[in-house]
N, CA, C and O atoms as CSV, one atom per row, in Angstrom:
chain,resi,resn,atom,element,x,y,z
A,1,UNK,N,N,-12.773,6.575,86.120
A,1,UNK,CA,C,-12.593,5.388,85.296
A,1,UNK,C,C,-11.123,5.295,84.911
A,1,UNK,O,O,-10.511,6.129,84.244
A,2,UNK,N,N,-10.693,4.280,85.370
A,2,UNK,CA,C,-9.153,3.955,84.605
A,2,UNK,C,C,-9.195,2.576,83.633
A,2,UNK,O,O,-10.001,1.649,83.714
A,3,UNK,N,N,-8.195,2.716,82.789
A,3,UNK,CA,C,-7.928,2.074,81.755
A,3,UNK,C,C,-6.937,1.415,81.514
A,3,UNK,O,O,-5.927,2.102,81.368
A,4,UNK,N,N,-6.769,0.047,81.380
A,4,UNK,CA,C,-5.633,-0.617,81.355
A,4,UNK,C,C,-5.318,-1.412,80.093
A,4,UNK,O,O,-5.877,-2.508,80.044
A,5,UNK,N,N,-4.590,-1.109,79.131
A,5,UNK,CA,C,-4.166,-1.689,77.722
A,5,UNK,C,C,-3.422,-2.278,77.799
A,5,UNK,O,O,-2.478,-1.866,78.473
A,6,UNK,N,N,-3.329,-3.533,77.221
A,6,UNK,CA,C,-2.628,-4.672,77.230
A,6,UNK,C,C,-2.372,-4.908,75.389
A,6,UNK,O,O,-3.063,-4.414,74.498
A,7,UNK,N,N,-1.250,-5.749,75.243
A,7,UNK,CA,C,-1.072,-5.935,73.692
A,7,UNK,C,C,-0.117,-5.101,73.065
A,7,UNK,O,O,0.816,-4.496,73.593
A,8,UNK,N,N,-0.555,-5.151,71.538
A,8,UNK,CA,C,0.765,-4.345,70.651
A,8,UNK,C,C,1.721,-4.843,70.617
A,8,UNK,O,O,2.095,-5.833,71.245
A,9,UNK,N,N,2.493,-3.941,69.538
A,9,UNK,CA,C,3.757,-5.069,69.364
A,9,UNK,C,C,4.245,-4.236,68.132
A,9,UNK,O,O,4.010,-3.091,67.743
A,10,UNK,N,N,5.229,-5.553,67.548
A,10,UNK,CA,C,5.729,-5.688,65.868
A,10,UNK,C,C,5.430,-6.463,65.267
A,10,UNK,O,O,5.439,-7.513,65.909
A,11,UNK,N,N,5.110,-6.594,64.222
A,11,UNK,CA,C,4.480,-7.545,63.300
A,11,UNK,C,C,4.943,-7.237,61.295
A,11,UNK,O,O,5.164,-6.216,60.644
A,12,UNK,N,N,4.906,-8.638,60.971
A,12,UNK,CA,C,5.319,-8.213,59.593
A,12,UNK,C,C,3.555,-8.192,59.158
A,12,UNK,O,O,2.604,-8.622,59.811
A,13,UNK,N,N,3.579,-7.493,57.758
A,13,UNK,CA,C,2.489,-7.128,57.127
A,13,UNK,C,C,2.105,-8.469,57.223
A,13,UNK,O,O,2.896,-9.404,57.348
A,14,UNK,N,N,0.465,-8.590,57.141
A,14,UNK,CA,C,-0.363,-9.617,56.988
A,14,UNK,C,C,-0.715,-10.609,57.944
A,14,UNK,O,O,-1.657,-11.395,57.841
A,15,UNK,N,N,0.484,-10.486,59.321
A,15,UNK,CA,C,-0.248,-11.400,60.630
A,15,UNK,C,C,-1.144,-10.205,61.425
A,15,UNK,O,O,-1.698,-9.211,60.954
A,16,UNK,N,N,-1.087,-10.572,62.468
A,16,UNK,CA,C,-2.165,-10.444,63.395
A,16,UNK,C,C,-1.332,-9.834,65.164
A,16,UNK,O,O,-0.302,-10.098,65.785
A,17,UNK,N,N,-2.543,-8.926,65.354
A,17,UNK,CA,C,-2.222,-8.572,66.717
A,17,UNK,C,C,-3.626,-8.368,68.016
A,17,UNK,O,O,-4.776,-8.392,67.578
A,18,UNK,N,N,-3.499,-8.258,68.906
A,18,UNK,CA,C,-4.640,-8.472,69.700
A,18,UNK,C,C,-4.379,-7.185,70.897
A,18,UNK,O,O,-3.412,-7.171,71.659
A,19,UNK,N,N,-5.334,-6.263,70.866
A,19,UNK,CA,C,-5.363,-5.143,72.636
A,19,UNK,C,C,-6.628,-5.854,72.935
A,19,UNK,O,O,-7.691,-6.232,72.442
A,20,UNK,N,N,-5.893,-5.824,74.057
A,20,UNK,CA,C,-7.257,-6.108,75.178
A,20,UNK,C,C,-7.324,-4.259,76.092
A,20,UNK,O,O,-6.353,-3.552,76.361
A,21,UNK,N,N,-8.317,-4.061,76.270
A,21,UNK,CA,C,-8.474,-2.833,78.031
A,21,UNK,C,C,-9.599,-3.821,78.440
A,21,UNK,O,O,-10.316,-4.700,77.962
A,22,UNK,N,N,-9.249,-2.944,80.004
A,22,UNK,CA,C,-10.099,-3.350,81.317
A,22,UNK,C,C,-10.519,-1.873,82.088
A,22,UNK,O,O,-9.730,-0.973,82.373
A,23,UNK,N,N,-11.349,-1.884,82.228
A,23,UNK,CA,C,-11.989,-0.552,83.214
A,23,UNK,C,C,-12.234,-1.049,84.365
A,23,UNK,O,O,-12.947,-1.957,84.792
A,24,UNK,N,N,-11.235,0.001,84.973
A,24,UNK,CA,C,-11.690,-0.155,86.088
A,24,UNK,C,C,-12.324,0.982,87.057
A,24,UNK,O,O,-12.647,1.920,86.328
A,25,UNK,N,N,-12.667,1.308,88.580
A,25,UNK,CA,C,-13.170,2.370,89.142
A,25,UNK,C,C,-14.203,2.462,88.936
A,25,UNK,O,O,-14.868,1.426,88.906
A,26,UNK,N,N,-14.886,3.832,88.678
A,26,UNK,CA,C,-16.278,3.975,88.214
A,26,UNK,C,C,-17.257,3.468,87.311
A,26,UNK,O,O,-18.106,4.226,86.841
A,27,UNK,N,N,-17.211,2.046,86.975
A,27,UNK,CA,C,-17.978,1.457,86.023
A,27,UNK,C,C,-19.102,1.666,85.492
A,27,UNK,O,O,-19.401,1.954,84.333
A,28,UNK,N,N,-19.856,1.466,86.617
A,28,UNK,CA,C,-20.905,2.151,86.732
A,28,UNK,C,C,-21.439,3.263,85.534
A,28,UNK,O,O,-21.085,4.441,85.584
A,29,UNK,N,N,-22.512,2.636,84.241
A,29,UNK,CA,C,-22.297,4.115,83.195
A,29,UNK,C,C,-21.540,3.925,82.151
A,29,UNK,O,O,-21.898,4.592,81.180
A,30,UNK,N,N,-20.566,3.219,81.977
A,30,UNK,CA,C,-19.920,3.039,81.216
A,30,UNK,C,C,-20.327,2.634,79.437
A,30,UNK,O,O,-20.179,1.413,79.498
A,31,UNK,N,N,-20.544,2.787,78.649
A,31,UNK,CA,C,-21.524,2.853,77.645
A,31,UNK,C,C,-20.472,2.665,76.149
A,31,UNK,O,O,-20.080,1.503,76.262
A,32,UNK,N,N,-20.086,3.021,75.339
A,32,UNK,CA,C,-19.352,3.143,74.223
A,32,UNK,C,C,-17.814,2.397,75.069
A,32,UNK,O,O,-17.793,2.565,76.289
A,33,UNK,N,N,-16.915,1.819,74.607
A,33,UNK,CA,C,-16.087,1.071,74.325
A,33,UNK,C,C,-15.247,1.119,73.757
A,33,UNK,O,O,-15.965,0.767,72.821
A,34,UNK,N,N,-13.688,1.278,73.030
A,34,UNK,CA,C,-13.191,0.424,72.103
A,34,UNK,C,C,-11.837,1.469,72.260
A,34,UNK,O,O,-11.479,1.947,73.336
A,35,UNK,N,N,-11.086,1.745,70.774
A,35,UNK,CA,C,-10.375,2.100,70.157
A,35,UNK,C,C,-9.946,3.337,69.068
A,35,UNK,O,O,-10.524,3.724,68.053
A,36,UNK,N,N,-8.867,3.725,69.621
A,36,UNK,CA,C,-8.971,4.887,68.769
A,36,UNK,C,C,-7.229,4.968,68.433
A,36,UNK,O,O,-6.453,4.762,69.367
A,37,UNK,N,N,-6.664,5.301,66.954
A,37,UNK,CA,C,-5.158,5.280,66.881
A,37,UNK,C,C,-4.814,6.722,66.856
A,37,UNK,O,O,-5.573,7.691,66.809
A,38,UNK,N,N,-3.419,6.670,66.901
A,38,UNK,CA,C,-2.811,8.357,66.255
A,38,UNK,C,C,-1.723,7.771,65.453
A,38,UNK,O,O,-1.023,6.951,66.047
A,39,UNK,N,N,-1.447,8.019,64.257
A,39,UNK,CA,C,-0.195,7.453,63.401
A,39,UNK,C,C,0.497,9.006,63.423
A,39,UNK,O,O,-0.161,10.045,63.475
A,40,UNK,N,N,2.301,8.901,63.362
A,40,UNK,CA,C,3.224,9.663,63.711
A,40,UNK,C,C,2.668,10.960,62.191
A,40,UNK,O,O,2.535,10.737,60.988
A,41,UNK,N,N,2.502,12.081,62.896
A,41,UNK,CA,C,1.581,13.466,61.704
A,41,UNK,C,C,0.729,13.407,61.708
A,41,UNK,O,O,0.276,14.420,61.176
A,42,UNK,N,N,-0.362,12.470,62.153
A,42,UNK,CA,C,-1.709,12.951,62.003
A,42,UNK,C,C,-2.545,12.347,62.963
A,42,UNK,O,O,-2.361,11.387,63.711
A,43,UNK,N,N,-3.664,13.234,62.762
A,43,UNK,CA,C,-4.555,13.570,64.118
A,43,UNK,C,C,-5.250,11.783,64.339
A,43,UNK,O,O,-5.367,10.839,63.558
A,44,UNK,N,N,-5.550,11.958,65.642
A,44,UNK,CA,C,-6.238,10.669,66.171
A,44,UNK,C,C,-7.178,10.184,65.569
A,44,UNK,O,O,-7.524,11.254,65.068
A,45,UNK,N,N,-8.265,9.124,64.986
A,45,UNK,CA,C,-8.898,8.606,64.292
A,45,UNK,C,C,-9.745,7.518,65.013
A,45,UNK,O,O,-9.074,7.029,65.922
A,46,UNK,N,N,-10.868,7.021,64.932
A,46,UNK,CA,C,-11.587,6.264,65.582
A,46,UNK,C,C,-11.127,4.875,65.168
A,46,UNK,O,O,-10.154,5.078,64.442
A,47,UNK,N,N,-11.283,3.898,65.239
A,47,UNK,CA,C,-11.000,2.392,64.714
A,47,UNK,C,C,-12.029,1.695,65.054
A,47,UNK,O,O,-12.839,1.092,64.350
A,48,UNK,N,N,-11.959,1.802,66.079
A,48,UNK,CA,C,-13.633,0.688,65.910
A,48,UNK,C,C,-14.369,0.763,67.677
A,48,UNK,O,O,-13.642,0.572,68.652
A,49,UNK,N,N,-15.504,0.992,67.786
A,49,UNK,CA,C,-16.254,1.205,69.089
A,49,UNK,C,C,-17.397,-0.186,68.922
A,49,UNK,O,O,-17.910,-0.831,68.008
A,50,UNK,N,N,-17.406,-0.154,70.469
A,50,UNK,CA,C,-18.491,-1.417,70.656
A,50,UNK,C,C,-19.084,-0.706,71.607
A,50,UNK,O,O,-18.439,-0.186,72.518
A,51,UNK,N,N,-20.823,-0.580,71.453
A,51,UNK,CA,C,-21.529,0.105,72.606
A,51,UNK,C,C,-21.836,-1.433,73.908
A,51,UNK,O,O,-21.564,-2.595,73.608
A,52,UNK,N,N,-22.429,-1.010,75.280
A,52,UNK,CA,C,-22.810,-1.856,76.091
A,52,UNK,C,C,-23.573,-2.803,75.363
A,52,UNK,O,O,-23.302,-3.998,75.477
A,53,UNK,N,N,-24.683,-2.339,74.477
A,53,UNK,CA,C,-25.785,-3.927,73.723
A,53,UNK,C,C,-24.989,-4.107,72.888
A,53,UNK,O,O,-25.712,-4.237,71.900
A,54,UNK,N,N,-23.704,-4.242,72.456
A,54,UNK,CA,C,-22.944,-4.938,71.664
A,54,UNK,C,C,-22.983,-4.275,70.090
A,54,UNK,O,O,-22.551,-4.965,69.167
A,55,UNK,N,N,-23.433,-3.128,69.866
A,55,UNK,CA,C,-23.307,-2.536,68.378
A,55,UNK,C,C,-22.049,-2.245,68.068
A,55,UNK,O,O,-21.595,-1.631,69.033
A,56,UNK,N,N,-21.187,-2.362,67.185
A,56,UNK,CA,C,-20.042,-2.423,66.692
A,56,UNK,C,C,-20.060,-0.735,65.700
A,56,UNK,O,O,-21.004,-0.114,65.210
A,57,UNK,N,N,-18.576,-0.449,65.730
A,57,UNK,CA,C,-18.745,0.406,64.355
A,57,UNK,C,C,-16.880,0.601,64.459
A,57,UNK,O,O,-16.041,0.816,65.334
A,58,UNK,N,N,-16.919,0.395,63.139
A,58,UNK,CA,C,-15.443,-0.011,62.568
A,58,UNK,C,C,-15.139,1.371,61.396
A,58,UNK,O,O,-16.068,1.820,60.724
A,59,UNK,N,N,-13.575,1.981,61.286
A,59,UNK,CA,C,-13.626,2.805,60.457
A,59,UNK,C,C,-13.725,2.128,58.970
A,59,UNK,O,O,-13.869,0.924,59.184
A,60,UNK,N,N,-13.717,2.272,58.103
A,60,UNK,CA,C,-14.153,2.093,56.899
A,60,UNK,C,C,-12.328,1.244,55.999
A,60,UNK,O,O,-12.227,0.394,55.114
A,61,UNK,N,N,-11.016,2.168,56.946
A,61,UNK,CA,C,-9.936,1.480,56.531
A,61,UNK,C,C,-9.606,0.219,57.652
A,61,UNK,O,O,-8.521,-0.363,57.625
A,62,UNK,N,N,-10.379,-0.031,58.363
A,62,UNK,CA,C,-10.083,-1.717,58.751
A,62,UNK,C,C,-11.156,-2.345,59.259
A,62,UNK,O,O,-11.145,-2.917,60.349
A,63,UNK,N,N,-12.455,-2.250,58.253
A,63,UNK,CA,C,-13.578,-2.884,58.445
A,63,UNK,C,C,-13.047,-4.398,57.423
A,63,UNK,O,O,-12.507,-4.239,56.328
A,64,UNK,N,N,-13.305,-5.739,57.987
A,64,UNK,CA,C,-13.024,-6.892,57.591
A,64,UNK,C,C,-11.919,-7.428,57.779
A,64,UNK,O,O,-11.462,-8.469,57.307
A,65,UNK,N,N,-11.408,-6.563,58.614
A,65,UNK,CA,C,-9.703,-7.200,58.849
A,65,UNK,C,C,-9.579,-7.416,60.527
A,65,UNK,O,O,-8.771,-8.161,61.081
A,66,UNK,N,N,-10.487,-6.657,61.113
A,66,UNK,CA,C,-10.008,-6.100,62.772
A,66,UNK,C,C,-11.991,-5.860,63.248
A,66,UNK,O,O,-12.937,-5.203,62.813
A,67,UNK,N,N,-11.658,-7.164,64.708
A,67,UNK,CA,C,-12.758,-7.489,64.829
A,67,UNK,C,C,-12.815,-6.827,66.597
A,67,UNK,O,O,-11.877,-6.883,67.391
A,68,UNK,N,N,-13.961,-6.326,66.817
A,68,UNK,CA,C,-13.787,-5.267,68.044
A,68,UNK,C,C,-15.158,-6.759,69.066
A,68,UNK,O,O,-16.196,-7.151,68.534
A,69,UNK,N,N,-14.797,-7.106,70.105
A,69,UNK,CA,C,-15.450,-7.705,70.944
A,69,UNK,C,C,-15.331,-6.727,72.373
A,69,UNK,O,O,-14.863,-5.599,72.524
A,70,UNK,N,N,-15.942,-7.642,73.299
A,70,UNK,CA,C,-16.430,-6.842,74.479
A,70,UNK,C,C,-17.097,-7.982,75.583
A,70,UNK,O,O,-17.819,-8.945,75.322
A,71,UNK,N,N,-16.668,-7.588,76.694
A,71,UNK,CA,C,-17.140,-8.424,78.071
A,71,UNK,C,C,-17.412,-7.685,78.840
A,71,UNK,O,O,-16.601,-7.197,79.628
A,72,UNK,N,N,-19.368,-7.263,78.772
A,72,UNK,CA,C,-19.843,-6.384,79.698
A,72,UNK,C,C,-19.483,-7.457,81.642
A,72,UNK,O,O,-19.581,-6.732,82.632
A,73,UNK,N,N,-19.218,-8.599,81.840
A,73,UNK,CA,C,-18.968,-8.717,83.470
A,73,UNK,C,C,-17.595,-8.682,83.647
A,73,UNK,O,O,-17.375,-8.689,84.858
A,74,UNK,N,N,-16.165,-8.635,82.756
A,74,UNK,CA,C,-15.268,-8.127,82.713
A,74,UNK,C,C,-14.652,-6.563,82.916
A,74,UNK,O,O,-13.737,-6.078,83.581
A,75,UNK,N,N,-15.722,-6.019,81.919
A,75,UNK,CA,C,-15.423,-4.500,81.567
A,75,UNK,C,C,-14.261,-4.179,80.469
A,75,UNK,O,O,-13.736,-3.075,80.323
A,76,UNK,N,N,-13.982,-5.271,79.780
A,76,UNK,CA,C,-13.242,-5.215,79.105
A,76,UNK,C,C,-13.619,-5.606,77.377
A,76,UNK,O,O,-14.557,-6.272,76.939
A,77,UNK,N,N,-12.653,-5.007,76.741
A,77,UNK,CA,C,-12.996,-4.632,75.323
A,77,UNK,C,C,-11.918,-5.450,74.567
A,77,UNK,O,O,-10.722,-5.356,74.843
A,78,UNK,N,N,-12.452,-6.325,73.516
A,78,UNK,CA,C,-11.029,-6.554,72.450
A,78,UNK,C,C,-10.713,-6.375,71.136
A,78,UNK,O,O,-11.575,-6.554,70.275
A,79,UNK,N,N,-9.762,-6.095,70.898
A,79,UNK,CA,C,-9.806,-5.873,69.282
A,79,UNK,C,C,-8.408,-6.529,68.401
A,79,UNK,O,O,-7.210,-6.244,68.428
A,80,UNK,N,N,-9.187,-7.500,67.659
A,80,UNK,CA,C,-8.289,-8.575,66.978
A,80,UNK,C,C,-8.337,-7.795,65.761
A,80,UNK,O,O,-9.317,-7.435,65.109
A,81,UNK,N,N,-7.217,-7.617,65.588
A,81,UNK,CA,C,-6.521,-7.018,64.471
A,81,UNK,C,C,-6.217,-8.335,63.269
A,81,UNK,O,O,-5.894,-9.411,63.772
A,82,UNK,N,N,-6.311,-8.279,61.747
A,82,UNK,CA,C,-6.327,-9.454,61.180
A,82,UNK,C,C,-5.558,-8.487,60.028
A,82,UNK,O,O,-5.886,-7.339,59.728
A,83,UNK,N,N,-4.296,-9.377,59.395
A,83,UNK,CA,C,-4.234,-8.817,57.249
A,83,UNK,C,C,-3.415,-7.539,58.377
A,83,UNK,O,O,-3.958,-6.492,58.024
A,84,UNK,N,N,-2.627,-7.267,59.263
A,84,UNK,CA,C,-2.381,-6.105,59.286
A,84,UNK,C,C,-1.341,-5.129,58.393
A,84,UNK,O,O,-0.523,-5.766,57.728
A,85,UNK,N,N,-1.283,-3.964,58.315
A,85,UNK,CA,C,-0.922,-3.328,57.268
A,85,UNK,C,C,0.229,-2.555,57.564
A,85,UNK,O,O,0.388,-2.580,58.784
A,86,UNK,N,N,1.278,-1.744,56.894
A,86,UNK,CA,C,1.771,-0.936,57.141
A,86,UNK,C,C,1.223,0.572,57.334
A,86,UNK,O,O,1.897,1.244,58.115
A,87,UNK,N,N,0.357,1.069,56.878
A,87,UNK,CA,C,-0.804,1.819,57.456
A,87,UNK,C,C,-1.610,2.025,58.930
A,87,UNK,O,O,-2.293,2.901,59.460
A,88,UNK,N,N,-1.029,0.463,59.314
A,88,UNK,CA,C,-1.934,0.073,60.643
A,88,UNK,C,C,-1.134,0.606,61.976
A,88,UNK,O,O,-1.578,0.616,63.124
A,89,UNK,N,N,0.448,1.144,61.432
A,89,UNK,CA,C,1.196,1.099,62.271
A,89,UNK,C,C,0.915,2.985,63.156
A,89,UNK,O,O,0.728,4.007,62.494
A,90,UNK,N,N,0.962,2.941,64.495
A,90,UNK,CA,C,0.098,4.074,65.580
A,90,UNK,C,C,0.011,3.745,66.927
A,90,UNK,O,O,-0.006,2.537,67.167
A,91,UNK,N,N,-0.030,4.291,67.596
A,91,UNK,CA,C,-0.543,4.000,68.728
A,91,UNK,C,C,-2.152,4.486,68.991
A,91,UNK,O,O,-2.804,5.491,68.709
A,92,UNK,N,N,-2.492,2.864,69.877
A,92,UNK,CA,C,-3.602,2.915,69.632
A,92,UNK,C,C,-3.915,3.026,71.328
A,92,UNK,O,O,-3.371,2.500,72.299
A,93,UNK,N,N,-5.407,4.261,71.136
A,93,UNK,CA,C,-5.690,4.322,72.618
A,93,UNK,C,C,-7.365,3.669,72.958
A,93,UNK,O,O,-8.453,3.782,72.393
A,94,UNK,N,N,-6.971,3.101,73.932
A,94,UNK,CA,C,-8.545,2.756,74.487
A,94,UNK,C,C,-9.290,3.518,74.940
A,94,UNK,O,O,-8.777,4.390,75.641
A,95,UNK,N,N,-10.659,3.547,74.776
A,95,UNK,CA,C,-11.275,4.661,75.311
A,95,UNK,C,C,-12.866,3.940,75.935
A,95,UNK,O,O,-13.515,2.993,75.492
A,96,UNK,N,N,-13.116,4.829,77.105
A,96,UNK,CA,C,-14.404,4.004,77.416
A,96,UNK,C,C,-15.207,5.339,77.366
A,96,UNK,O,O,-14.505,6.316,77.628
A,97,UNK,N,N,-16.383,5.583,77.119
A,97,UNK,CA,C,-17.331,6.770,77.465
A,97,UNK,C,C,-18.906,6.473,78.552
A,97,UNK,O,O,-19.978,5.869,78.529
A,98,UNK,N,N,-18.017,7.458,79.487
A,98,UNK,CA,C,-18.690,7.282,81.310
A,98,UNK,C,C,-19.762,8.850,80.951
A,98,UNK,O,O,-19.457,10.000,80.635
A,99,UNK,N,N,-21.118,8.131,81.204
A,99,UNK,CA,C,-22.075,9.531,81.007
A,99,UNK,C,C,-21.431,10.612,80.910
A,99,UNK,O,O,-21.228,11.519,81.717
A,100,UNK,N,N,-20.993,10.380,79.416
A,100,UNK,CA,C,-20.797,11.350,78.427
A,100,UNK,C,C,-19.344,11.932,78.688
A,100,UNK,O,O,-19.150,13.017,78.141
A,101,UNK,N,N,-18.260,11.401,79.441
A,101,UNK,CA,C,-17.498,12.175,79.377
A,101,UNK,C,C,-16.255,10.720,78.772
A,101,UNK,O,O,-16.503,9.546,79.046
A,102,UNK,N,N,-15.280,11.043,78.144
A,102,UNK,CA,C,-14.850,10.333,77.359
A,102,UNK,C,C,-13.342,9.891,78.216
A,102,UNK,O,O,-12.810,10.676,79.002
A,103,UNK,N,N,-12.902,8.810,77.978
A,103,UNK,CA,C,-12.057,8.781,79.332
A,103,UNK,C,C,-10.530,7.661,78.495
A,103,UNK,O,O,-10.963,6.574,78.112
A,104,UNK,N,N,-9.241,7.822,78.279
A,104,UNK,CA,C,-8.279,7.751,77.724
A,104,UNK,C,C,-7.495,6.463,78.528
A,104,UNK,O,O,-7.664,6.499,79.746
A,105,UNK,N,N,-6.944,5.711,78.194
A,105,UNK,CA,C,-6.229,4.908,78.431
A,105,UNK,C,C,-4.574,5.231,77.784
A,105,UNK,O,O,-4.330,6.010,76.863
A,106,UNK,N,N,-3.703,4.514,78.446
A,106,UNK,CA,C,-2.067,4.941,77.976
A,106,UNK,C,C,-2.384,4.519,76.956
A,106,UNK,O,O,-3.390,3.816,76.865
A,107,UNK,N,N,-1.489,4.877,75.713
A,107,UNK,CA,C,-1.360,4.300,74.457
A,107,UNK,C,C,-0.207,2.910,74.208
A,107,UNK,O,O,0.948,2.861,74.630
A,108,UNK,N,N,-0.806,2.040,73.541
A,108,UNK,CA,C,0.442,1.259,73.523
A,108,UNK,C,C,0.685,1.211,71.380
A,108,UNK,O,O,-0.210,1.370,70.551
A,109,UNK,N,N,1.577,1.050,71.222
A,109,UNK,CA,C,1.904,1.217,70.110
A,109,UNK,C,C,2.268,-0.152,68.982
A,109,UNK,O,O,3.155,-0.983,69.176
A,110,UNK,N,N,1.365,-0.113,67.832
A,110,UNK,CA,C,1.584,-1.394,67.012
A,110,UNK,C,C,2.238,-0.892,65.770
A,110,UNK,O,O,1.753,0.005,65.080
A,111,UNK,N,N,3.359,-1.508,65.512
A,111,UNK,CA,C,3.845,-1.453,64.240
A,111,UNK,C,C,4.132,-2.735,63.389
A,111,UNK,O,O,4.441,-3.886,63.697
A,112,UNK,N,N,3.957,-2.227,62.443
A,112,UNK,CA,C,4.255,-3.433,61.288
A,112,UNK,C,C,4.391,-2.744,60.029
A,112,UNK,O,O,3.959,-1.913,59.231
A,113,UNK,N,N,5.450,-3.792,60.411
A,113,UNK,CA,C,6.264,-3.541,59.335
A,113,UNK,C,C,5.973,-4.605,57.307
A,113,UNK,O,O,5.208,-5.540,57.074
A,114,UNK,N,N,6.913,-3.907,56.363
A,114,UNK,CA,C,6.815,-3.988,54.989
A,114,UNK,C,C,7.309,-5.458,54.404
A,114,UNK,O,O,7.280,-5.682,53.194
């Protein structure tokens, strides 16, 4: 399975940013979805996953701000970032999970700024 991230950027506090990924290769299986950041000192963190029937789950610091969609005949995942924060700023990696094994996309990096 490969992974292709699109998006990120700079942004002042309170607009908006958009990643798209696309899977490609082994599709086939492909099950859980979405996003995961690392901010500069600390460890990686989930942000928000979308399974194949469309169940969502958002971390708790950007639930209502950052909305996670998904195109099972695409293979691709999105996540509209809304209100973004200086907190928000990380690189964020896509991740798809292929029977059970968890599979990384490059990171692209969003900052925003104060």
């Amino acid at each position: 399975v490969q992974l292709q991230a699109c998006g990120g950027g700079m942004v002042q506090a309170g607009g908006s940013l958009r990643l798209t990924c696309t899977a490609s290769g082994s599709i086939f299986g492909i099950n859980d979805m979405g996003w995961y950041r690392q901010a500069p000192g600390k460890q990686r963190e989930m942000v928000a996953l979308v399974s194949f029937a469309g169940i969502q789950q958002y971390a708790d610091s950007v639930k209502d701000r950052f909305l996670i969609s998904r195109d099972n005949a695409k293979i691709m995942v999105t996540l509209q970032m809304n209100r973004l924060k200086p907190e928000d700023t990380a690189v964020y990696f896509c991740i798809a999970q292929h029977l059970g094994d968890g599979f990384w996309g490059r990171g692209t990096l969003v900052t925003v700024s104060s």
